[in-house]
Backbone as JSON, one array per atom type, in Angstrom:
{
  "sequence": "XXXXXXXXXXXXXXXXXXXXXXXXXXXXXXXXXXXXXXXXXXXXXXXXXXXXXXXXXXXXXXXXXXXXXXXXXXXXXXXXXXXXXXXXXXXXXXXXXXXXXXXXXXXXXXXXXXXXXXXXXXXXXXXXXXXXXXXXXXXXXXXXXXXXXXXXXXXXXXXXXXXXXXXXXXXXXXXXXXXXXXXXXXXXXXXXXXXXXXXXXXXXXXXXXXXXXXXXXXXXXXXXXXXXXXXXXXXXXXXXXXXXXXXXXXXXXXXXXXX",
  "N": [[0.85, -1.19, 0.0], [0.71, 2.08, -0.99], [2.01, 5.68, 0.52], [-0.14, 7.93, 0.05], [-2.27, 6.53, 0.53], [-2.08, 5.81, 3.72], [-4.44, 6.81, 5.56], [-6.69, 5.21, 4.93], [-8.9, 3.08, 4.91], [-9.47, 2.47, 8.03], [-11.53, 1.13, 9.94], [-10.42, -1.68, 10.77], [-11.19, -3.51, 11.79], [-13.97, -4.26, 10.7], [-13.63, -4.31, 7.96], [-11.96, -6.71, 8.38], [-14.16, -8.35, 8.69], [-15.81, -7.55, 6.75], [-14.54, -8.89, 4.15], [-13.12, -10.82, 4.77], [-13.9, -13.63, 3.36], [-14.61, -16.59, 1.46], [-12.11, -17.13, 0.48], [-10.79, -19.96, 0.44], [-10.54, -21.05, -1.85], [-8.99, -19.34, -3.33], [-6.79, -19.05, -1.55], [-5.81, -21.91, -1.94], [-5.51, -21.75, -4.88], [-2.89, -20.11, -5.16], [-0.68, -21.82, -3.3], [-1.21, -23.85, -5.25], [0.44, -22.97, -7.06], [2.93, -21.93, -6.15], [4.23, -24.65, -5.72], [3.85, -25.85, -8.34], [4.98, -23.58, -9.75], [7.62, -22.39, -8.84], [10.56, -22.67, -8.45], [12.05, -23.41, -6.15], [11.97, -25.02, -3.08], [9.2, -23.87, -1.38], [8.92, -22.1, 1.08], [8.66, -20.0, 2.77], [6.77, -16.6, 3.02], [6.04, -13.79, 1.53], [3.37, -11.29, 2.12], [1.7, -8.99, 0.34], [0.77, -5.47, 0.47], [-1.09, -6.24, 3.15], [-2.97, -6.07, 4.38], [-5.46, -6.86, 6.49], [-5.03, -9.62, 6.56], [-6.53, -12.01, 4.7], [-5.3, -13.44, 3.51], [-2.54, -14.34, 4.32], [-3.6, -15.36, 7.08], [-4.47, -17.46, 6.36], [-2.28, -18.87, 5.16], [-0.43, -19.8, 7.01], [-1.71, -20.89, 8.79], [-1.63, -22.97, 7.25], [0.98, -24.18, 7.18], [2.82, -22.26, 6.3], [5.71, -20.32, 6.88], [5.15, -16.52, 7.73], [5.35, -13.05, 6.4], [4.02, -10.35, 6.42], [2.89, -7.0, 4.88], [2.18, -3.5, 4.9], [0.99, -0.29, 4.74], [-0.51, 0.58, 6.24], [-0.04, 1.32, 9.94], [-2.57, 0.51, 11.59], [-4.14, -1.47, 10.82], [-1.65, -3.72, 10.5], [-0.88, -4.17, 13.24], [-3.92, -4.64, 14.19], [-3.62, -7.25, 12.68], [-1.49, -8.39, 13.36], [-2.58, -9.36, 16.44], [-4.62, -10.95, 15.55], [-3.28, -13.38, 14.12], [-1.84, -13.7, 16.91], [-4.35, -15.26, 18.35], [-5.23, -17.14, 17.5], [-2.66, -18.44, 17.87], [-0.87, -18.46, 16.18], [2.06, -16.63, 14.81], [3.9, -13.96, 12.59], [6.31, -12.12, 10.52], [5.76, -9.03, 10.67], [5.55, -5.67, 9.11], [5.25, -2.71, 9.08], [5.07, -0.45, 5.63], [5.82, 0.86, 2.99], [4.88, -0.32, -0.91], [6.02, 0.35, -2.41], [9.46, 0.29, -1.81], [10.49, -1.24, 0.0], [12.45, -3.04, 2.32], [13.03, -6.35, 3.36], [14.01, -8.26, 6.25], [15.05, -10.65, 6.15], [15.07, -12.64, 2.9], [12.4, -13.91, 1.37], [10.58, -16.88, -0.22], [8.64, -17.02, -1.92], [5.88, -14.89, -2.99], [3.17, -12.86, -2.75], [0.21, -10.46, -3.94], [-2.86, -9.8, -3.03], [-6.41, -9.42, -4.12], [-6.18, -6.72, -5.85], [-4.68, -5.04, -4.63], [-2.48, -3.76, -6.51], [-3.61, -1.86, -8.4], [-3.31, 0.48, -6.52], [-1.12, 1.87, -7.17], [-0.43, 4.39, -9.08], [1.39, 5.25, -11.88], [3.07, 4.54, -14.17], [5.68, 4.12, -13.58], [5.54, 4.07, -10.55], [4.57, 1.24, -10.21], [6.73, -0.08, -11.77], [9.07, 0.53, -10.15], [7.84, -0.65, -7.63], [7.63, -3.25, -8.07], [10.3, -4.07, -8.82], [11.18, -3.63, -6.05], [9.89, -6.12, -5.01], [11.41, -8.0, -6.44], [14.12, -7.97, -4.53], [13.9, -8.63, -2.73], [13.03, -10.78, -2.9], [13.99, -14.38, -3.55], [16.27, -16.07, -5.52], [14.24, -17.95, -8.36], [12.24, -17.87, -6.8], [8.39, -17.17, -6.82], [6.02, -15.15, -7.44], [2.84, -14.2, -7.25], [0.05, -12.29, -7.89], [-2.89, -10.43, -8.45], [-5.33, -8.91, -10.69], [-7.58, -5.91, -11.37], [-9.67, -6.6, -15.1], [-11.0, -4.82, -17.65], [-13.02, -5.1, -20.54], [-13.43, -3.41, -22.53], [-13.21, 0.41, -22.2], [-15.53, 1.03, -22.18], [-16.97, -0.39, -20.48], [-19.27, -0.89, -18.29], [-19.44, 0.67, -14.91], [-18.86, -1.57, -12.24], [-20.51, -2.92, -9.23], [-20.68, -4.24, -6.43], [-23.01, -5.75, -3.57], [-23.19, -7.08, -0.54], [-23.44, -8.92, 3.28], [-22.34, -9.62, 5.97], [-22.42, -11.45, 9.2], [-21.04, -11.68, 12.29], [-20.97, -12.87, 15.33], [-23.11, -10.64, 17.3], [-23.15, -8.59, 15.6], [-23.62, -7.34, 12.63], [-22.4, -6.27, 9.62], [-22.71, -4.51, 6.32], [-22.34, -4.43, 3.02], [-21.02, -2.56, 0.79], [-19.23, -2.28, -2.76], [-18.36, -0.59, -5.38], [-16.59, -0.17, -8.62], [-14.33, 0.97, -11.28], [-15.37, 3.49, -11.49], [-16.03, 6.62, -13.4], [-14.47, 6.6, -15.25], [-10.58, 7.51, -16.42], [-10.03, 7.57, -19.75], [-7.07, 7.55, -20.53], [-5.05, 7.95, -18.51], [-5.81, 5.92, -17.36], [-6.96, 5.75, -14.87], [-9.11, 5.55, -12.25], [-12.41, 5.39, -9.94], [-12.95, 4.08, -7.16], [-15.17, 3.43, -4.96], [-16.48, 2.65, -1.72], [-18.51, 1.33, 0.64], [-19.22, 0.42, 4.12], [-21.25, -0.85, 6.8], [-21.76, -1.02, 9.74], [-23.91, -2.8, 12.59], [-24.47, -3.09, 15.89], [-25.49, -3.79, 18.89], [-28.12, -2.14, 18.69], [-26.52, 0.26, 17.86], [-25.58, 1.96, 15.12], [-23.14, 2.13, 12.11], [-21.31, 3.83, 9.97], [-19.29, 3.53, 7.39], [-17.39, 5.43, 4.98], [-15.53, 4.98, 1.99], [-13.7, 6.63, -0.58], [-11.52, 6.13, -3.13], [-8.77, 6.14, -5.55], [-7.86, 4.22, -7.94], [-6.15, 2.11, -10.25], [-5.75, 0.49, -13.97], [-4.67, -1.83, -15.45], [-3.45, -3.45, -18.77], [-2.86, -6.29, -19.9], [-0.79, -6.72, -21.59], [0.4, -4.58, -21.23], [0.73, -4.63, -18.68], [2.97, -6.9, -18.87], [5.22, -5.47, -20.84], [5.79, -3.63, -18.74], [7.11, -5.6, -16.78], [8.94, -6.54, -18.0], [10.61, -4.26, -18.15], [10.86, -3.38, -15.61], [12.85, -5.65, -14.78], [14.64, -8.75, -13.71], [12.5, -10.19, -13.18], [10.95, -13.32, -14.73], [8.52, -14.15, -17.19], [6.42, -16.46, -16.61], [3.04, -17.37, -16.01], [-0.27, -16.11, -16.89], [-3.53, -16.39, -15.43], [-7.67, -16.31, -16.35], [-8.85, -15.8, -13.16], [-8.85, -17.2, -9.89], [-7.76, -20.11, -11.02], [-6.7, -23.2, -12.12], [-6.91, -24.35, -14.91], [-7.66, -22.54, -16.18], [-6.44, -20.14, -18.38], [-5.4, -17.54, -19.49], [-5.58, -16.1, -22.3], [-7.14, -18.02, -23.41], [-10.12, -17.33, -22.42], [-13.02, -16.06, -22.0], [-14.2, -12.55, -22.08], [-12.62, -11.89, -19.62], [-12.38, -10.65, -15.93], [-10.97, -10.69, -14.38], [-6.77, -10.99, -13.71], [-4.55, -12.87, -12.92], [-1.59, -12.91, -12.06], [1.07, -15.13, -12.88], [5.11, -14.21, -11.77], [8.35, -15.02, -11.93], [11.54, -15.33, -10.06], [14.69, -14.33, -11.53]],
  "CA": [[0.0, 0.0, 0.0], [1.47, 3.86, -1.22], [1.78, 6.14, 1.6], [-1.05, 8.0, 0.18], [-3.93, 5.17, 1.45], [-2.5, 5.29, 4.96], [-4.84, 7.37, 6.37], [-7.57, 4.84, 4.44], [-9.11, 1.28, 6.29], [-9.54, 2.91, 9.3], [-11.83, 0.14, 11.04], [-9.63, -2.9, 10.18], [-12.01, -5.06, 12.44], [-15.49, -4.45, 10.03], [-12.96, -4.78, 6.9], [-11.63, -8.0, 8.24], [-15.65, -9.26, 8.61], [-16.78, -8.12, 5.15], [-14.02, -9.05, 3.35], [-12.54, -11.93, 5.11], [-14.7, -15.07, 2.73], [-14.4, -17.02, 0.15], [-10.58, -17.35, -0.06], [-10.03, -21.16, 0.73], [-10.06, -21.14, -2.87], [-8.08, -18.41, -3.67], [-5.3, -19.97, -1.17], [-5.37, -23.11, -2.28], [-4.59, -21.52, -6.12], [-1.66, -19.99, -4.57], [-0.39, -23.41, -3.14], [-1.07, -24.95, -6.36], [1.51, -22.05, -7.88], [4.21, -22.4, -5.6], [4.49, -25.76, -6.21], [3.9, -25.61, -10.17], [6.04, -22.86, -10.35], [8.14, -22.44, -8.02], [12.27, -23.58, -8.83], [12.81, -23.88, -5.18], [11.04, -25.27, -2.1], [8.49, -22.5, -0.71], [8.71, -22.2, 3.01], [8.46, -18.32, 3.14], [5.6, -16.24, 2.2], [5.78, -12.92, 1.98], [1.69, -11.07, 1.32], [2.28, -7.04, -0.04], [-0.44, -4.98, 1.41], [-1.73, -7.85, 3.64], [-4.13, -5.52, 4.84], [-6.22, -7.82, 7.71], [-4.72, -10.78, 6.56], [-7.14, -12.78, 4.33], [-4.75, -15.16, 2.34], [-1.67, -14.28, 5.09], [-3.83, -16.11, 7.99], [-4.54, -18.89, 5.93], [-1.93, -19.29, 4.71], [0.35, -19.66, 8.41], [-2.18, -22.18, 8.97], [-1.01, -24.3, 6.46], [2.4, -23.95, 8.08], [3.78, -21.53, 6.0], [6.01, -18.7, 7.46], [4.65, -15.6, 6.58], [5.39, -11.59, 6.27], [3.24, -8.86, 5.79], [3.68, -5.6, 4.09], [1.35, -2.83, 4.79], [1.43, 0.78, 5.18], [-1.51, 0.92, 7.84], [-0.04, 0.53, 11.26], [-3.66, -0.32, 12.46], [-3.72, -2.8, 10.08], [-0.32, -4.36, 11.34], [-1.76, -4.69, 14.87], [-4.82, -5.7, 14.08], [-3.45, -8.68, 11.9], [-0.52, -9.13, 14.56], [-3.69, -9.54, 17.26], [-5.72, -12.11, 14.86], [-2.54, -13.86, 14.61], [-1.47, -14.71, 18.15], [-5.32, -15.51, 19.16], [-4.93, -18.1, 16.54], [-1.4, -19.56, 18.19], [-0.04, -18.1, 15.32], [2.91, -15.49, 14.45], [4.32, -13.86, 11.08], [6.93, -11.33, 10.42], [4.55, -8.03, 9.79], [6.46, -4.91, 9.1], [4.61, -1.04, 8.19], [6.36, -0.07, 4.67], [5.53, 1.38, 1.74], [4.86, -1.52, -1.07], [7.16, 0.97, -4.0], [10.42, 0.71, -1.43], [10.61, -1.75, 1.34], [13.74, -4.21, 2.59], [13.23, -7.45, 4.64], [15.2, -8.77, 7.09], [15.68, -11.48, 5.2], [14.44, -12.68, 1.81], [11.39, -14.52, 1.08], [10.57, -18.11, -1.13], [7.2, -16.77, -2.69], [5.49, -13.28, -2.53], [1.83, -12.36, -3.01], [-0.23, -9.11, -3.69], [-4.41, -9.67, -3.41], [-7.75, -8.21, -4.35], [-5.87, -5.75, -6.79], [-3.72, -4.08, -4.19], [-1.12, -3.0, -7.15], [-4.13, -0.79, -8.46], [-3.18, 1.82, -5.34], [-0.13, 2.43, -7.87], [-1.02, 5.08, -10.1], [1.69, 6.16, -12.72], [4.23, 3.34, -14.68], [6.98, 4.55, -12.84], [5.35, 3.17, -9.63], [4.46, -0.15, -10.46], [7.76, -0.84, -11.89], [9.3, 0.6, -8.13], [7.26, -1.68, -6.63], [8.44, -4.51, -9.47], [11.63, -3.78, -8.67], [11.29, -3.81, -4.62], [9.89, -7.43, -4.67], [12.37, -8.88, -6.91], [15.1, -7.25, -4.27], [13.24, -9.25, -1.49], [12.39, -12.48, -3.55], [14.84, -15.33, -3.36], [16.4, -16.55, -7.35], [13.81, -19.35, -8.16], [11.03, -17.94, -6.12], [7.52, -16.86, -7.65], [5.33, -14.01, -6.84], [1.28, -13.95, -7.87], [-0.74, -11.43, -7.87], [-4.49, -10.2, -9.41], [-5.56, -7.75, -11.01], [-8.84, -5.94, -12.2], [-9.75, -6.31, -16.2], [-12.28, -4.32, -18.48], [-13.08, -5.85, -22.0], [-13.42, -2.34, -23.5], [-13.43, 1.62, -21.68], [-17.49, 1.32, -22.17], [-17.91, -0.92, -20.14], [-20.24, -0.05, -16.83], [-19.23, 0.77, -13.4], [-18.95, -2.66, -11.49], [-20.41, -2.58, -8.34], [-21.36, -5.61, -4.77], [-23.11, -5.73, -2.31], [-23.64, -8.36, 0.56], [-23.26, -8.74, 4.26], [-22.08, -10.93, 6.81], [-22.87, -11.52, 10.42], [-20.28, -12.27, 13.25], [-21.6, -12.43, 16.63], [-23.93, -9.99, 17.58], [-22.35, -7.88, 14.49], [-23.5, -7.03, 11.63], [-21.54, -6.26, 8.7], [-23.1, -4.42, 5.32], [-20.73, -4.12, 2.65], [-21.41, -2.25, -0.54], [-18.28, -1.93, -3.04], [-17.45, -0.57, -6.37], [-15.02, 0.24, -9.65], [-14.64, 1.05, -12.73], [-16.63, 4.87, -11.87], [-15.14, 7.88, -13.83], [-12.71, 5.92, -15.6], [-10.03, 8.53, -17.61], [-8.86, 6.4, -20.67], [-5.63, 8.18, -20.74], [-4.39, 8.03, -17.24], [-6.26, 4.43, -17.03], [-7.42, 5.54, -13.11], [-10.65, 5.23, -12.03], [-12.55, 5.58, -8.72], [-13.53, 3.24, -6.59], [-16.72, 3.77, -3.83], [-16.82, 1.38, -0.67], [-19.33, 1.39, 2.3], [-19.3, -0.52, 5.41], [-22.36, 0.04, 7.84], [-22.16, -2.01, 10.97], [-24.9, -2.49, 13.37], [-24.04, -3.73, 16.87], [-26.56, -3.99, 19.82], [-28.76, -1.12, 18.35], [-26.08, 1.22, 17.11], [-25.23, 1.79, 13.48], [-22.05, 3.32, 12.07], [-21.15, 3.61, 8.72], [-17.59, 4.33, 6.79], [-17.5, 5.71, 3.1], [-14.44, 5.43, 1.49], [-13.48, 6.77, -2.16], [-10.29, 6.42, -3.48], [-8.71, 6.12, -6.84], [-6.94, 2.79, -8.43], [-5.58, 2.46, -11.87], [-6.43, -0.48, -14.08], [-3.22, -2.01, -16.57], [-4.15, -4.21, -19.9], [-2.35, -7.77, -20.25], [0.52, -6.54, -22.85], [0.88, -3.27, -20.95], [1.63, -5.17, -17.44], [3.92, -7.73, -19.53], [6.08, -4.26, -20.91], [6.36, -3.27, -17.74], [7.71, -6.27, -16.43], [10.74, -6.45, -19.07], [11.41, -3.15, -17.8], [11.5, -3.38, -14.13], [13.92, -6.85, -14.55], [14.63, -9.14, -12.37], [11.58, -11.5, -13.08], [11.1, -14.16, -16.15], [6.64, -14.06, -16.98], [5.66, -17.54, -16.06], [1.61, -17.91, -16.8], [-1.19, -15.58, -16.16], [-4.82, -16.7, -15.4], [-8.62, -15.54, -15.37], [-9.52, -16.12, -11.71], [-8.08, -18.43, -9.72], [-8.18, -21.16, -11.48], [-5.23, -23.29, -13.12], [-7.2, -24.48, -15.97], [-8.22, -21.24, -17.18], [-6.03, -19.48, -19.16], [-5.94, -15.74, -19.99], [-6.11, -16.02, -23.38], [-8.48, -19.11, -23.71], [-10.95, -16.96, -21.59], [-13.77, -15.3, -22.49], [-14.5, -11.67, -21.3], [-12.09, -11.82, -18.53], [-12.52, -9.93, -15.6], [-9.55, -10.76, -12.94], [-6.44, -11.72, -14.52], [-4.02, -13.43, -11.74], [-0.53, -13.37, -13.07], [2.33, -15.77, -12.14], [5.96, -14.5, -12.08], [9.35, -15.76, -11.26], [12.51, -14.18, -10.14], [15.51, -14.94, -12.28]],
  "C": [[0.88, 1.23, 0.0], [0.72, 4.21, 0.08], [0.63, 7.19, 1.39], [-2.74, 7.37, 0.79], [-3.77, 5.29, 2.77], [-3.49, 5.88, 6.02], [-6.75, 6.55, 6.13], [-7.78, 3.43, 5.38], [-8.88, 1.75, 7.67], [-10.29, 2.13, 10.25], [-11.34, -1.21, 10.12], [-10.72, -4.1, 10.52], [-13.58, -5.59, 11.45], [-14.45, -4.41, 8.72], [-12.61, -6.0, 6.87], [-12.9, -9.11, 8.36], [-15.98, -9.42, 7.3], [-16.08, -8.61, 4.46], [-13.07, -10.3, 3.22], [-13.81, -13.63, 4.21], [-14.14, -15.43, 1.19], [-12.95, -17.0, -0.64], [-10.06, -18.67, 0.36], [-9.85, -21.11, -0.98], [-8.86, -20.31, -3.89], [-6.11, -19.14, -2.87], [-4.68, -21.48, -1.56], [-4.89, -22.9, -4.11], [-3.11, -20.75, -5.95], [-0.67, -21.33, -4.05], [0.18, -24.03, -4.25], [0.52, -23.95, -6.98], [2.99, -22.09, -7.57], [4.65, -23.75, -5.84], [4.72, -26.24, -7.41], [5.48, -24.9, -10.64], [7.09, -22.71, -10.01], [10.04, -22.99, -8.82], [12.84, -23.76, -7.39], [11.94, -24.03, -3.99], [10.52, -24.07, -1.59], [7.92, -22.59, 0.51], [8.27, -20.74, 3.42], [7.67, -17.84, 2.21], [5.62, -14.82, 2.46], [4.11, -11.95, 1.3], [1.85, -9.56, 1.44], [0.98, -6.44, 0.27], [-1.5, -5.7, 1.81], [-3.19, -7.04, 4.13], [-4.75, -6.12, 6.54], [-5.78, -8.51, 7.65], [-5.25, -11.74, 6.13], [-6.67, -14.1, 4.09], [-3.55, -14.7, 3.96], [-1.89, -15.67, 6.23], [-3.89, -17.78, 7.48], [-3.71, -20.13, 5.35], [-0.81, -19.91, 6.19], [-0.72, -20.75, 8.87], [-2.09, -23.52, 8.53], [0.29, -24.75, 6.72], [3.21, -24.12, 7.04], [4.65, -20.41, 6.58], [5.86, -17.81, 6.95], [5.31, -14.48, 7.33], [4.43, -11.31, 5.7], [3.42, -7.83, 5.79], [2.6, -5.11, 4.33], [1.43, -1.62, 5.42], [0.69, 1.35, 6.48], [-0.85, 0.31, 9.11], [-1.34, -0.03, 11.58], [-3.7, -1.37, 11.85], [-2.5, -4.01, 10.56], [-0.86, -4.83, 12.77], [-2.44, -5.21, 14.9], [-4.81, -6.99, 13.62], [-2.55, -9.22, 13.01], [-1.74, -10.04, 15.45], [-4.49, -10.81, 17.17], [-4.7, -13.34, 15.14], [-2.38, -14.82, 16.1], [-2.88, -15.36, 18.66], [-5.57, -16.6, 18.0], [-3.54, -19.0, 17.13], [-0.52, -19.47, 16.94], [1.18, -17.21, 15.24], [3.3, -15.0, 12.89], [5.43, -12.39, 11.49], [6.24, -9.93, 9.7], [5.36, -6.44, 10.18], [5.23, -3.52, 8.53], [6.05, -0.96, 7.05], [5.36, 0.46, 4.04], [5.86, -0.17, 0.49], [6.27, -0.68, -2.43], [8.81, 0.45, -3.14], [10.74, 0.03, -0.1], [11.61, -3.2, 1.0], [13.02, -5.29, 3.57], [13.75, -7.62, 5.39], [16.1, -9.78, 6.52], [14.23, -11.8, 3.98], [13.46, -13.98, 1.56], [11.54, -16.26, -0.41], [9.37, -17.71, -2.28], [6.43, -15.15, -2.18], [4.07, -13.24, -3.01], [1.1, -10.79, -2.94], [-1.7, -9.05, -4.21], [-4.81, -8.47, -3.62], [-6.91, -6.63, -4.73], [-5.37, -4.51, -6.16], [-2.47, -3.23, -4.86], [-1.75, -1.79, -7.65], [-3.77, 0.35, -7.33], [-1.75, 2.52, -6.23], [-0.74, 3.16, -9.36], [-0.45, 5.88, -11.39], [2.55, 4.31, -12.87], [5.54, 3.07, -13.46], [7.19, 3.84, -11.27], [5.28, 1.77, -9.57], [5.86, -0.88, -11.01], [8.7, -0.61, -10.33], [9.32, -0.52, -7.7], [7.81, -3.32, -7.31], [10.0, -4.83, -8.99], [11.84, -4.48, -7.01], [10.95, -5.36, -4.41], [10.89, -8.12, -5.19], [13.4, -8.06, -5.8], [15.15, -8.2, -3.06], [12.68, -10.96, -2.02], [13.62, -13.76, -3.67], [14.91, -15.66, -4.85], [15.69, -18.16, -7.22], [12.54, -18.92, -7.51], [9.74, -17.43, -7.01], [6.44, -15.64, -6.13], [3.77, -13.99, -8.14], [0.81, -13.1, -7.33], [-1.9, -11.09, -8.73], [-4.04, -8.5, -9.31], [-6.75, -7.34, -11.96], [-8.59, -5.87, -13.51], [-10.89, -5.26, -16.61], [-12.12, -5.03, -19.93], [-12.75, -4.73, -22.81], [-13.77, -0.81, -21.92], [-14.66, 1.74, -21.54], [-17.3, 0.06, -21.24], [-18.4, -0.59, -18.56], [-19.25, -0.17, -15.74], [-19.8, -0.99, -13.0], [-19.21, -2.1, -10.08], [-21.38, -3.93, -7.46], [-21.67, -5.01, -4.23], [-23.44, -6.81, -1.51], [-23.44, -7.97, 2.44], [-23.05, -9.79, 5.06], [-22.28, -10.35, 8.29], [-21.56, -12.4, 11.51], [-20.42, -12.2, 14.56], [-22.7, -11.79, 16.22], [-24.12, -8.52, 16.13], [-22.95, -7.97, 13.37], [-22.95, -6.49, 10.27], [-22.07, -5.93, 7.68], [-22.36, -3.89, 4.37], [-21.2, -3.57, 1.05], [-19.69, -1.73, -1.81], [-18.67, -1.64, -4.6], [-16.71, 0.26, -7.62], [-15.45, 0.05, -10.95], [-15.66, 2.29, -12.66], [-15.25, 5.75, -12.45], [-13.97, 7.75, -14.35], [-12.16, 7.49, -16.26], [-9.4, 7.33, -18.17], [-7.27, 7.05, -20.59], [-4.95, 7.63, -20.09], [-4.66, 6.59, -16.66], [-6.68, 4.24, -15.18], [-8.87, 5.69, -13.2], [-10.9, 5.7, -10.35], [-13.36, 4.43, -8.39], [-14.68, 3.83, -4.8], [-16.73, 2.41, -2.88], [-17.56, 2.28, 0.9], [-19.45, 0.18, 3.05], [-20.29, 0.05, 6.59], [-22.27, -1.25, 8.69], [-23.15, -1.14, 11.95], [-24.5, -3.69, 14.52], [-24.84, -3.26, 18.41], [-27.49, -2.04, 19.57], [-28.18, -0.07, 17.63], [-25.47, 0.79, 16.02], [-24.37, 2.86, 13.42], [-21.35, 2.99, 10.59], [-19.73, 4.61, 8.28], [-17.43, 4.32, 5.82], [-16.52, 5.55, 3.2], [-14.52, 5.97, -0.02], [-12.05, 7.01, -2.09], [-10.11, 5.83, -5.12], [-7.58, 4.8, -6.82], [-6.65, 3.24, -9.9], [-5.81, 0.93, -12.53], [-4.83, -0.61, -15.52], [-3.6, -3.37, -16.99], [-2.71, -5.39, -19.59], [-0.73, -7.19, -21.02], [0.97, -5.51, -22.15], [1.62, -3.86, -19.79], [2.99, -6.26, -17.95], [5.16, -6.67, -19.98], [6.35, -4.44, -19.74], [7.21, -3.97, -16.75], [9.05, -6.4, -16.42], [11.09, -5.11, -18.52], [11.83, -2.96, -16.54], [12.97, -4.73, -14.32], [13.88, -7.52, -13.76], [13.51, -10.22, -12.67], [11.14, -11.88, -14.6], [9.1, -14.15, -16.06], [6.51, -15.46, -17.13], [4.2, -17.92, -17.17], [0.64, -16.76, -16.63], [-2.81, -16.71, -16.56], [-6.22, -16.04, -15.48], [-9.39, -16.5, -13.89], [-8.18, -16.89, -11.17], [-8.45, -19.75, -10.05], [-7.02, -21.8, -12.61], [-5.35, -23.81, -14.19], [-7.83, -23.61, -16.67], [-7.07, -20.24, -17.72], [-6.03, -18.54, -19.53], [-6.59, -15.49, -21.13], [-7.08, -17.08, -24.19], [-9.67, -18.28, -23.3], [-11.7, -16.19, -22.25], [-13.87, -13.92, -21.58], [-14.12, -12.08, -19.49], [-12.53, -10.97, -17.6], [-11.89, -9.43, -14.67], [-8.65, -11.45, -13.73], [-5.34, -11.87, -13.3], [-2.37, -14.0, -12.78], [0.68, -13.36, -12.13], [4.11, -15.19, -12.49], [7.49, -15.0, -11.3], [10.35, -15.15, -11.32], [13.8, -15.12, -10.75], [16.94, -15.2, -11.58]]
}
C-alpha cells in the first residue's frame, strides 16, 4: 500500500468481517503455484499490502512462514492480534509496497484483491516490481491479481452483501470502474461498510482512486522493471483457465518468477 492510502481502512475489524470469505479457494490456487512454479522449495511467504490478513492467515495455517507488508499501522496490529489468538505469528512490518527491505528474503510473494491498483503512474508499479524482486529469493515466484475491463465502455462494477459475526453485523457495498479517464487508465472506486451492533449503526464511506493495466501493458512493464522471467497468467483463480483461452475476462491473476 502507497503512503497515500495510509490514512484509508480505518476500522480494520469491520474490513476483516466483510471481506474476510471465500478465499479457501483463492489460497489453495496460490499453493497450487508455488508448487507448479516455483524452482525452489516455498517455506516463506511474503503477502504485499496484507491488509487484515485474508490469504496471510490462511496461509500460516497451512504452516507456512509468513510476512506482511502494509502501510496501515492499524492494520499491522490488528493482523498481529488475529494472529497470536490463533497460536499463530508472522513477520509483519509497516512499509511502503514501492520501497521496502526485509530482514531477510522470502521463497514466494503475493499481492491480493488488486492491491497493485493503489499504484497510479508506470513509474510506480515498476518501483514496486523492482522492490519485490530485491526481497524475492532466485527461483522464487510471486502472484498477484488484477482488475480487467473488456473495452473503456464498459459499466461501473459494483457488490453488495453482508455478513454476520456475533452480535455484528456487517453491510458491505463496493465498487469500480466509476469515472474511468482512458488516458491516465485511473478510475474511482466507492466502498461502504455500515455495521450495526446492539442497536447502534455506524457507517464508513471510502473513495479512493486505483488504476487499471491491460495484459501486454503489465507484460512491458515487467521487461522493464527486470529481475523477473513471466511464467503464466490466469482468469480467476483457477489453473485451468487461461488468460487467453478466456472469455470476457474480468480478474487476470498473473504468475511471475525471479531470475
Amino acid at each position: 500500500m502507497t503512503k497515500s492510502r495510509e490514512r484509508e481502512y480505518t476500522a480494520p475489524r469491520l474490513y476483516e468481517i466483510a471481506f474476510d470469505m471465500n478465499r479457501k479457494g483463492e489460497v489453495d490456487f496460490l499453493v497450487h503455484c508455488f508448487k507448479r512454479f516455483a524452482r525452489r522449495p516455498v517455506r516463506r511467504v511474503l503477502d504485499i499490502a496484507c491488509g487484515t490478513g485474508p490469504h496471510l492467515v490462511r496461509l500460516a495455517e497451512r504452516g507456512y512462514r509468513t510476512a506482511g507488508l502494509d502501510l496501515s499501522r492499524r492494520n499491522i496490529e490488528f493482523l498481529r492480534e488475529r494472529l497470536a489468538a490463533k497460536g499463530l505469528s508472522g513477520d509483519l512490518v509497516v512499509g511502503d509496497m514501492t520501497d521496502f527491505r526485509l530482514a531477510q528474503p522470502v521463497d514466494a510473494a503475493i499481492c491480493m484483491q488488486d492491491s497493485q491498483g493503489h499504484l497510479l503512474t508506470n513509474d510506480q508499479l515498476v518501483a514496486h516490481l523492482r522492490a519485490v524482486a530485491r526481497n524475492l529469493k532466485k527461483g522464487g515466484v510471486y502472484v498477484f491479481d488484477r482488475y480487467m475491463a473488456s473495452s473503456w465502455t464498459d459499466p461501473a462494477r459494483a457488490w453488495s452483501w453482508s455478513r454476520r459475526r456475533g452480535g455484528l453485523i456487517v453491510r458491505a457495498s463496493f465498487s469500480a470502474l466509476n469515472d474511468v479517464d482512458p488516458v491516465s487508465q485511473i478510475f474511482r472506486e466507492h466502498m461502504t461498510l455500515e455495521a450495526v451492533e446492539n442497536g447502534t449503526r455506524r457507517v464508513y464511506r471510502q473513495t479512493h482512486l486505483s488504476r487499471m493495466v491491460f495484459p501486454q501493458e503489465l507484460r512491458a512493464l515487467v521487461d522493464l522493471a527486470g529481475g523477473f522471467e513471466f511464467v503464466q497468467w490466469f482468469f480467476g483463480f483457477k489453473p485451468h483457465q487461461v488468460l487467453e483461452k478466456s472469455r470476457h475476462p474480468l480478474l487476470m491473476v498473473v504468475v511471475l518468477r525471479r531470475r
